[in-house]
N, C-alpha and C positions, 0 to 999 in steps of 0.2 A: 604806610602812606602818611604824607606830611597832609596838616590840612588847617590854615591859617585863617584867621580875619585880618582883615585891613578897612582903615578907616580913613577920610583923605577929602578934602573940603570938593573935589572934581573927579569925574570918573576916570579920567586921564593920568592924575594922581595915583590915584589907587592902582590901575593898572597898570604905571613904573613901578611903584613898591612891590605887585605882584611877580612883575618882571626882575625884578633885582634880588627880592631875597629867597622867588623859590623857582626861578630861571622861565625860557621861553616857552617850556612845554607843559605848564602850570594848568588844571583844568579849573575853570570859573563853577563854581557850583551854585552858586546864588549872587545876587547886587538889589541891593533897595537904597532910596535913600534915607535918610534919619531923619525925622523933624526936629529933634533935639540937633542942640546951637552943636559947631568944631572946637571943641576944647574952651575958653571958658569965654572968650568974649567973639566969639569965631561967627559963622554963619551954618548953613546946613551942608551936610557931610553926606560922602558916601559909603556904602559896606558894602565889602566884596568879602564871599568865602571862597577860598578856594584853595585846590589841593593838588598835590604832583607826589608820586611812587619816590622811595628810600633809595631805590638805582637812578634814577633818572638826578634827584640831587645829590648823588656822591658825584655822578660825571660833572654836576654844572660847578663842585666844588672845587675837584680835580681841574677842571682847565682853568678858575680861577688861581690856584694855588701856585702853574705852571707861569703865571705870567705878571711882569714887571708893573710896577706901582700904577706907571702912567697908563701902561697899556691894558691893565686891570679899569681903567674908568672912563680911558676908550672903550673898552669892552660893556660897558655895564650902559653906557649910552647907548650905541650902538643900538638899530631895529632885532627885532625876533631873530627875523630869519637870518639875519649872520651870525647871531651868537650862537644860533644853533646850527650852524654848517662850523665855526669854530671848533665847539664843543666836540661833534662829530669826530673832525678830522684829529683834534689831540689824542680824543681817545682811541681811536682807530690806529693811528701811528705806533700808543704806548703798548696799545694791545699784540701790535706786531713785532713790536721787539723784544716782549717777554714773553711771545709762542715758541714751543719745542720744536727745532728744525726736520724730527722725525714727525712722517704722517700718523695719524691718527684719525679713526672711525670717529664722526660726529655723532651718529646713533648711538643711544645709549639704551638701554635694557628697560628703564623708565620710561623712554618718549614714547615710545609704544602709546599707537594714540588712540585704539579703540577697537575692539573686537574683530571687526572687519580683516584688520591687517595681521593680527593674530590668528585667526583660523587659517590666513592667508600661506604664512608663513608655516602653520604647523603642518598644511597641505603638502607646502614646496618639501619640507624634511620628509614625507613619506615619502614623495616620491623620488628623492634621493636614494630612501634607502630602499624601494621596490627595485630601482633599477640597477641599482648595485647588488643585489639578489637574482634578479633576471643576469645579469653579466655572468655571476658565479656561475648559475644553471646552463646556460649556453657553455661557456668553459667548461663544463664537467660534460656536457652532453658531445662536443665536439673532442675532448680527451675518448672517451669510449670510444665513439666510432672509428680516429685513427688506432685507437690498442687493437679496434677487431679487425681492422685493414690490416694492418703490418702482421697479424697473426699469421704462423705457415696456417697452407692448406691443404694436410692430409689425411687421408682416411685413418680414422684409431680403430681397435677395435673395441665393440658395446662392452663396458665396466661398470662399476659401478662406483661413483668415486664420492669424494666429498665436498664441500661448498669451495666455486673458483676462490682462488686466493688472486685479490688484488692490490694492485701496484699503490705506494705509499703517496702518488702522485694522486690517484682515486681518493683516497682516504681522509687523504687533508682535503680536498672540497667538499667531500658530502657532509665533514665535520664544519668546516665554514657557511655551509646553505642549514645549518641544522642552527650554529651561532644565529646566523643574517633571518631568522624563521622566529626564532625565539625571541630578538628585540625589534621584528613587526609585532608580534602579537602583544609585547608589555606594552609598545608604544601606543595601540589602538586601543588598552585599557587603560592609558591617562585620561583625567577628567577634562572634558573641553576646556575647561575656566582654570587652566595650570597655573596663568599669572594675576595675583592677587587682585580684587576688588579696589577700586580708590574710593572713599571718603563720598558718599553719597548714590554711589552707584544703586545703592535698592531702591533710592526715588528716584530714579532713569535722570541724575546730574550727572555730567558728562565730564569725562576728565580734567578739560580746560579747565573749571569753578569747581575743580575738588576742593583749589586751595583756600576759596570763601568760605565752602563749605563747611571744612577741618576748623574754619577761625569764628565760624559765628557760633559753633558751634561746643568749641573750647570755650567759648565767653558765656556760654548757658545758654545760649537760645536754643527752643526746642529743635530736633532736627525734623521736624513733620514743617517748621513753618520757615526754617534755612530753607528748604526744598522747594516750599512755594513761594518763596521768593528767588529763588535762582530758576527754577523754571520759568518764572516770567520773565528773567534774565535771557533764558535760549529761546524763546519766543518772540521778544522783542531786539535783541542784537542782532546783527549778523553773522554771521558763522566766521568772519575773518576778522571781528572784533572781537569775538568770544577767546582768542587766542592771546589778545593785549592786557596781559594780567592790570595795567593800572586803569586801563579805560572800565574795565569791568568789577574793580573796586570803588571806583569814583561810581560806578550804576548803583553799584549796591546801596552805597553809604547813600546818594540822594534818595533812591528808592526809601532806606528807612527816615530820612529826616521828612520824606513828604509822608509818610505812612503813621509816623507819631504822632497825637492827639497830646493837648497839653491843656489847663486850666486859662482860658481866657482872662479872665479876672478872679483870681483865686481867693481875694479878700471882698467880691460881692457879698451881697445877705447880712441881714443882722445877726443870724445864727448858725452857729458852725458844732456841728457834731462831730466829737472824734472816738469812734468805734473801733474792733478790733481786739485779737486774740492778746493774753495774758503777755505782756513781752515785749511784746511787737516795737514799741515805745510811741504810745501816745500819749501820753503826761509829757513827754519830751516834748514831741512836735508840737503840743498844744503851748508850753510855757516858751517855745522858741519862737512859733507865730506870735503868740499875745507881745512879746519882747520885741519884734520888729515891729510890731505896728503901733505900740507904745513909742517907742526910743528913734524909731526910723522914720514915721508917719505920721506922729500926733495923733492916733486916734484915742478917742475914748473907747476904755472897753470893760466888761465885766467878766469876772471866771465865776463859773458853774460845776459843782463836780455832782455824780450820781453813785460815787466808789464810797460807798457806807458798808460791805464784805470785808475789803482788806485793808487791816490794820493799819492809820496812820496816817492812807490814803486821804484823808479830807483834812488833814492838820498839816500835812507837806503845800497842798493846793492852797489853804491859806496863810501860809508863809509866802508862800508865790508873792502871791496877790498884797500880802504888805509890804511885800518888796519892790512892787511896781506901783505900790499906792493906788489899785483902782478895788471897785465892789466886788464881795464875795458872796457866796452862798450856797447851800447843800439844797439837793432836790431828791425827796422823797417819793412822790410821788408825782402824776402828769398835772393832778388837781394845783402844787407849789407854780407851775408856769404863770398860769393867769394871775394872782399874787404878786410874783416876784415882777410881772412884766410893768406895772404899772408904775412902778419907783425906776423905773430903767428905760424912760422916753426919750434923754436926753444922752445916750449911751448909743456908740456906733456899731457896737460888735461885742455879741455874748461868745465865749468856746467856754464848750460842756465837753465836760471828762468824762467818760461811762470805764465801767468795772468791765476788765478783762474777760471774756467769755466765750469759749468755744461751740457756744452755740447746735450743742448735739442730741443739746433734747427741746420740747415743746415746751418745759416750765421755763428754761432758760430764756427761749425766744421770745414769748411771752412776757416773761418780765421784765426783758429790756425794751420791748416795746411800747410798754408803760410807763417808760420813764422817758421817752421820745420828745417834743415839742410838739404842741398840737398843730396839723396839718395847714391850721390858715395860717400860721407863723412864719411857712413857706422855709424850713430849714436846712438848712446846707450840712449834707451827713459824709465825712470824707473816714473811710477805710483805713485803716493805718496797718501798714505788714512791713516786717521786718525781711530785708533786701539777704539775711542768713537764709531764710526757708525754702525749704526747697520747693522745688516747682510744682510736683503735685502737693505737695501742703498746702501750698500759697492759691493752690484752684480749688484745692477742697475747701478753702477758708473763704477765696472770693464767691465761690456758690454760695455756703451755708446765710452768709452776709446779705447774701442779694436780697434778701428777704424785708431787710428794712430799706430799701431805695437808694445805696451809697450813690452818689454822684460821679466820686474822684475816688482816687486812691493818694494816699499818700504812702513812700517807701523810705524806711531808717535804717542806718546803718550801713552806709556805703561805702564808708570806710575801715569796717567789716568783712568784705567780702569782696572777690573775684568774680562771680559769677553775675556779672549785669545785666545779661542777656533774659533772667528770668521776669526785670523788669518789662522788657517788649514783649513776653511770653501774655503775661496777664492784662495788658494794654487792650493786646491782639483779641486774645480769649471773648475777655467781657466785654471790649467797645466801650470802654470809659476812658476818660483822661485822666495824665496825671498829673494834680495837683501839686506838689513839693517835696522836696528832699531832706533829708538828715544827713548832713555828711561828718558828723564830728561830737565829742560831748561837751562845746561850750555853745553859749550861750549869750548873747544872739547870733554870734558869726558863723558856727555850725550848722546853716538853715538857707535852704534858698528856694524860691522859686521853681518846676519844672520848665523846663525849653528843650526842644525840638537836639540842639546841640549839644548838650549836653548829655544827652540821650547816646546819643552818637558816639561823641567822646569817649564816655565809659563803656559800650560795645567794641571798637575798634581800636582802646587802649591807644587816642592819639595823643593826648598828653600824659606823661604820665603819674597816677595819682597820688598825690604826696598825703599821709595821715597827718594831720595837725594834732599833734599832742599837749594837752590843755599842761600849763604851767603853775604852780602855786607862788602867787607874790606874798 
């Protein structure tokens, strides 16, 4: 699935640009308008998202391709509904004349659409082969009784003989009802469920949204919460929508861009706590926010580290800070806040670096909670987890965590990994939002903001994601 923004001073605008580059059968998924000016001396804009299936614009491609310069913008002028009765007929025309003039079964082994029509059908096969058994046994019972008609009929005398010997015509049926006996009995020891499961069937997902389910799934999202999101899907669709793979793509993808929580104002608070397991990269995120808000924002800001364990850690931190030219300083203890707070009134924003810790025993938890800001300072504590971890790590890590009051989470390393789906996974879990991203190792371009789209993007693989690999001038 395509799935574009358009920007455009009039809603009328926007929706010929929608019309043009991703054709008439385009689904709208969002429109606001911007209060920011139309490009640089402009006036107010609109934004439209919206999105249309990879088949639906290979066709609007194809009948473009098919047609002459002028009649190409005829075409493109032209209302909806004729480009799409166009569209239709080219393709309909092309499709007919590269079909095989032999007939061919439309049903395929696959469409097979759901239980029902399969007991159905495995029904209709016994009772083929009962009655093609029944047939044989009539024929063999009606062979008998003509051998014992046409038999002469005359008195023997009482002997004593051996087993009648019968006719080769006898033989070969009771050998084909003994065959026709032996494959009813294997067939009624096949297991009802002969054809394989699709892709979500043990959370009662129905065939149609197997192929959401195979793909939210591939991208890391849990399959417990794929499930409750496409059950809401067969709850609120209708059953003849549930069969239009792009309509019920377009459901899913709004379903998750309304269901995503994100940082309102991510650079609220004077103080921003970045927490989080050994790795994760918070020294990163923290020196990539200070560097946006330094270089990008004008703010004043100050660095704080609490990493006095590992080696190095607080002489890296102030190199930072000479390299951005703002206040530095080490916190030892909770008693250094009040101290340090009063030389830093005229300072917009403190980030505090805390030491790596897995947090698995009580002396651990304990002493990072000692090094916290004290409570009236009102501090903004954001999570940092690396976007490699796997999903129960990254719930074992957001539990242990929860213990000091994170807010946000913030995720690194996105360009790192395939797996984005475990982002939504810990969203969902904890009911937090997500603050910002790591997508890269430079420095400040490597850094953004979370958004709702974005989110999106990276689950449903709709752009796709290029590594920016950092350069030595």
């Amino acid at each position: 699935m395509q799935v574009k923004k358009f920007e455009a001073r009039t809603m009328k605008e926007a929706l010929e640009m929608v019309k043009t580059q991703l054709g008439p059968d385009a689904i709208i998924l969002s429109a606001r308008d911007n209060n920011k000016s139309f490009g640089l001396v402009g006036e107010g804009s609109v934004e439209i998202t919206a999105a249309v299936s990879e088949e639906t614009l290979q066709k609007k491609k194809f009948a473009e391709s098919r047609l002459r310069e002028q009649d190409r913008e005829k075409f493109l002028r032209s209302p909806a509904r004729q480009q799409k009765e166009l569209i239709h007929k080219m393709v309909e025309k092309h499709v007919q004349k590269t079909q095989a003039p032999a007939p061919i079964t439309q049903r395929r082994y696959i469409d097979i659409e759901d239980e029902a029509e399969i007991s159905r059908q495995k029904q209709v096969a016994e009772e083929r082969v009962r009655s093609a058994a029944q047939r044989a046994l009539n024929a063999f019972q009606e062979q008998e009784e003509t051998f014992a008609r046409s038999a002469p009929k005359k008195v023997a005398p009482v002997v004593k003989a051996g087993p009648p010997t019968e006719s080769p015509e006898v033989v070969a049926l009771k050998n084909e009802i003994a065959n026709l006996k032996q494959v009813i009995s294997q067939f009624q020891q096949m297991p009802q469920s002969f054809v394989g499961t699709h892709p979500g069937a043990d959370y009662g997902i129905s065939y149609d949204l197997s192929f959401v389910f195979e793909k939210l799934t591939s991208a890391g999202m849990a399959p417990e919460i794929a499930a409750e999101i496409l059950t809401t899907a067969q709850e609120t669709l209708p059953a003849l929508k549930l069969k239009n793979r792009s309509l019920v793509e377009a459901w899913v993808a709004r379903y998750v861009l309304d269901s995503t929580k994100v940082s309102n104002n991510p650079t609220q608070g004077k103080i921003h706590c970045f927490v989080g397991p050994a790795g994760s990269g918070k020294t990163s995120a923290l020196i990539k926010m200070a560097s946006q808000m330094v270089v990008r924002e004008g703010k004043k800001i100050a660095l704080f580290t609490t990493d006095t364990f590992k080696v190095g850690a607080a002489d890296q931190m102030k190199i930072y800070a000479q390299i951005l030219n703002v206040p530095f300083s080490v916190i030892r203890s909770q008693n250094d806040w009040t101290n340090l707070m009063r030389y830093l009134a005229n300072v917009d924003c403190v980030l505090v670096d805390y030491t790596g810790l897995s947090l698995k025993s009580n002396e651990e938890i304990q002493m990072l909670k000692s090094l916290l800001p004290p409570a009236a300072l009102n501090p903004n504590i954001h999570l940092v987890l690396s976007t490699n971890a796997k999903d129960g790590d990254a719930t074992e890590l957001g539990r242990r965590y929860s213990v000091l009051g994170y807010k946000d989470v913030v995720f690194s390393s996105l360009d790192e990994s395939t797996q984005h789906g475990t982002i939504y996974n810990f969203m969902k879990r904890f009911d937090v939002p997500l603050h910002s991203f790591g997508i890269g190792p430079r420095v400040p371009e490597d850094f953004e903001f979370a958004t709702k789209e974005r989110l999106l993007d990276l689950i449903f693989k709709i752009t796709k994601f290029k590594q920016q690999d950092s350069e030595a001038v």
